[in-house]
N, C-alpha and C positions, 0 to 999 in steps of 0.2 A: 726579841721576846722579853716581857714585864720579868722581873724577878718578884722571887717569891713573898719577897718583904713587902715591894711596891702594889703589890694587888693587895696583899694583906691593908695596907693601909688606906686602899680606894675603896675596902668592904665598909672600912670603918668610918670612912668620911662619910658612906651613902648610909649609912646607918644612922648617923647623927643628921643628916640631911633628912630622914626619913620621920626622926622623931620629932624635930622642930615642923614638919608639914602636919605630920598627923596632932602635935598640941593648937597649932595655927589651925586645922580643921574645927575641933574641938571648942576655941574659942568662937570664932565663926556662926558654928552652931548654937551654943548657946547665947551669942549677943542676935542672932538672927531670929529666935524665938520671940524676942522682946519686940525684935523693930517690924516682925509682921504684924503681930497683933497689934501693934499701933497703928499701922497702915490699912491694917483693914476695916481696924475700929473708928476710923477719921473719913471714910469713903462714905457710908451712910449721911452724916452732916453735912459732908462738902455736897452730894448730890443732891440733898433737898437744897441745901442752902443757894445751888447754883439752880433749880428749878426754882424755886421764891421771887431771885432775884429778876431773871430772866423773864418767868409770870409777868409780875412789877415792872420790868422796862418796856414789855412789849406793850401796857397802856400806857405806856406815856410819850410823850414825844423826844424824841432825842437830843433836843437843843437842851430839854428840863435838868442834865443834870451834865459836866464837862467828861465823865468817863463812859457816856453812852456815846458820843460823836462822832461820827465816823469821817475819816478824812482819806483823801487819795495819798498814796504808799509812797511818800518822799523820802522818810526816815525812817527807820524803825530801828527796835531796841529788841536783840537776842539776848536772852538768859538761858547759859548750858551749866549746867549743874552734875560734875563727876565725883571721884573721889579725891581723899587727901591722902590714901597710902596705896599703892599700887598691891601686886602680887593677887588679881582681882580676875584673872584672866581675859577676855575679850570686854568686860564690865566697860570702860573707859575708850574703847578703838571702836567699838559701835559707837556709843554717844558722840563722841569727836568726830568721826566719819558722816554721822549726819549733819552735824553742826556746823559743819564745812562746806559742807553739799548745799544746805541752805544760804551761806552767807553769798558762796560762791552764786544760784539765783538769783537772789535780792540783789546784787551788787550788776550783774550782767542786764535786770531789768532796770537798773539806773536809780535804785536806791542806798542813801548814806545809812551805816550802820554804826549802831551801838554797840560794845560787845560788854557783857556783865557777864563773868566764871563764877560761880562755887563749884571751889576743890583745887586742891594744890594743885592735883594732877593737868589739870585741863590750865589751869592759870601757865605751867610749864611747857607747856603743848604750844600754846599759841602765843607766848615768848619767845620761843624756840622758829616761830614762821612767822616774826615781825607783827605781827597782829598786834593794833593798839586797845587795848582792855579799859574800857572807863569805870568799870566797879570790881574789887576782887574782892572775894569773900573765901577765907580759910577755917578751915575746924568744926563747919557747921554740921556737916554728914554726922551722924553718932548721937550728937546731944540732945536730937528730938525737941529742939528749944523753940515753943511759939513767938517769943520773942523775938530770936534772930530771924525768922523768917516774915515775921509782922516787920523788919525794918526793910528786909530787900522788898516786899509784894509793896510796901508804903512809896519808897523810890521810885520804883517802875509809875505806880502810877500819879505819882507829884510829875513825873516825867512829860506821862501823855493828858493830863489833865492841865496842865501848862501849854499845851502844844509844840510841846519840843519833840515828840515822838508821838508819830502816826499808828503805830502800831505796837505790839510787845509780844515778842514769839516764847515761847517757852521749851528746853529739848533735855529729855531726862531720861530714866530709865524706868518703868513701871513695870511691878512686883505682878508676874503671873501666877508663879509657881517657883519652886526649889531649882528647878531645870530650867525653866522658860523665863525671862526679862524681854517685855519689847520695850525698843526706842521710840519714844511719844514724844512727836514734832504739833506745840498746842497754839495757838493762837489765843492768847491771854486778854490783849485788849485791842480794837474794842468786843464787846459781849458777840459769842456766834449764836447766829437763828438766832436772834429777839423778834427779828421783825415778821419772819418765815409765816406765822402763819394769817391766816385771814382777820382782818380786824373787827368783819360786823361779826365773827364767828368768840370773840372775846367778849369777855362777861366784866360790863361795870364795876368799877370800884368805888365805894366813897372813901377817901382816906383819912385815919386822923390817925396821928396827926396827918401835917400835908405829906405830901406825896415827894416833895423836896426835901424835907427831914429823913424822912425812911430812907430813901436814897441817898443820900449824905451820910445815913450809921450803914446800910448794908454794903453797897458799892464798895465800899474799903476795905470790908471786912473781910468781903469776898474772894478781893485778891489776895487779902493777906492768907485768906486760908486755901486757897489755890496754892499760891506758895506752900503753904506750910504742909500740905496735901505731895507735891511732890519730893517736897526733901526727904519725907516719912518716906514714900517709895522709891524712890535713889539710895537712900539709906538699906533699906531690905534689900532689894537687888543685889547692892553692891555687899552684902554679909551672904547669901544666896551664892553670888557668884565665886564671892573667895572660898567657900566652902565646898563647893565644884571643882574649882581650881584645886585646893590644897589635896584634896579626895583624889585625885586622879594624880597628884604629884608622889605621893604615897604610895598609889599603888603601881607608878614608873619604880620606884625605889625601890619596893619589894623586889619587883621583876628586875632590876638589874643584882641586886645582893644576890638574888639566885644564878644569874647568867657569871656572874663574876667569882660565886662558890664554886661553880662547876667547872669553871675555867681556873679556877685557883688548885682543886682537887687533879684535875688533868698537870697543869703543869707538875703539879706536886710527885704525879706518879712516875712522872718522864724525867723529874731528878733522881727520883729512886730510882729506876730500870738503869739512870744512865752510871748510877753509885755502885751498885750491884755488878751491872757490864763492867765497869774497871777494876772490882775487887775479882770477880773472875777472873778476867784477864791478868791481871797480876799474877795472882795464883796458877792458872798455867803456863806464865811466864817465869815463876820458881822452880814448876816443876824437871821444866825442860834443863 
């Protein structure tokens, strides 16, 4: 049985355990405020701009420009994007679990893969199981930076505009709710449904400029704000979910401080009764 010192000090420990979740909560929350409303103020623009663009491809012919082309699936190039600091709860083991499930696919139907991480965590992952990584990118989650994400979406597609990659998958976490993150497995390049619908049912365009200019400023821009569209919501998710997480770590910690009082009060009382039984007994051991 614990002595009374040794609980006394396991109260203490879950109490200081307790306050570092619920200040970790707290942060959470308010950096989680910031990175919705960026994410959800960036989904308007990305869905026009991916309605625009898509408009646009669907008159033109696909040879017109190297990132409408569509080529059969030799190669292709994954981008999983996690986080850089764990303590996130299931945030990273969904997205990894999918990202796995896919390579695994691709690989079984006989195509060669690229693998591109953003987030430490996932770059550790798949160090950890020999996977060879040809792009890492650290520190990005947080910074909301167009920049950084204009250089990954620019890569990817120098990639498949070269034709060195057939394809470019994208796997992330998208920003439902406070509670809710799904894993969004996207197909980045080439363009989905450009071609879907009926041509005589499309409305002429005259272009000016040409049609190869507009294409040539939108086509890039696109992907770079695709990218920059999902890091926004990997970033929320992943403050969403450590806020869930530390929330519920907290409120483990209560409930043990309490299980562990009431166990600390109990012993407590079962050294007095047993102080008590000997000072009794002693004293009818004088009297006799």
């Amino acid at each position: 049985m614990a002595t009374l010192r040794a609980i006394r000090r396991r109260i203490a420990s879950v109490k200081k355990t307790r306050q570092i979740t619920r200040a970790m909560q707290m942060v959470a929350a308010a950096k989680l405020r910031r990175a919705q409303e960026g994410a959800l103020k960036a989904r308007p623009y990305g869905q026009k701009l991916s309605e625009m663009v898509k408009s646009l491809a669907a008159r033109t012919k696909p040879e017109s420009h190297s990132l409408l082309s569509k080529r059969e699936e030799k190669k292709i190039s994954v981008a999983v994007i996690t986080s850089d600091r764990g303590l996130c709860g299931a945030f990273n083991l969904s997205i990894l679990t999918r990202a796995t499930k896919l390579l695994k696919e691709k690989r079984a139907a006989g195509c060669q893969v690229d693998l591109s991480v953003i987030g430490r965590k996932g770059i550790e992952f798949f160090h950890r199981r020999g996977e060879e990584i040809k792009r890492e990118y650290r520190n990005v989650l947080g910074s909301t930076d167009y920049a950084a994400a204009a250089v990954i979406g620019s890569e990817m597609a120098k990639d498949f505009s070269e034709g060195t990659i057939d394809t470019v998958y994208l796997v992330y976490n998208q920003f439902k709710s406070v509670l809710q993150q799904q894993v969004v497995e996207k197909r980045l390049l080439p363009l989905e449904d450009v071609y879907s619908e009926d041509p005589s049912s499309l409305v002429e365009y005259i272009f000016e400029p040409k049609e190869q200019e507009i294409l040539d400023l939108l086509l890039p821009r696109y992907i770079e704000y695709e990218t920059f569209v999902a890091i926004l919501e990997s970033t929320a998710s992943e403050f969403a979910a450590r806020m869930t997480a530390m929330d519920l770590a907290t409120r483990n910690a209560k409930e043990m401080i309490e299980k562990l009082t009431l166990f600390f009060n109990r012993a407590r009382q079962n050294a007095i009764t047993r102080e008590l039984m000997d000072i009794v007994g002693g004293a009818e051991a004088l009297q006799k």
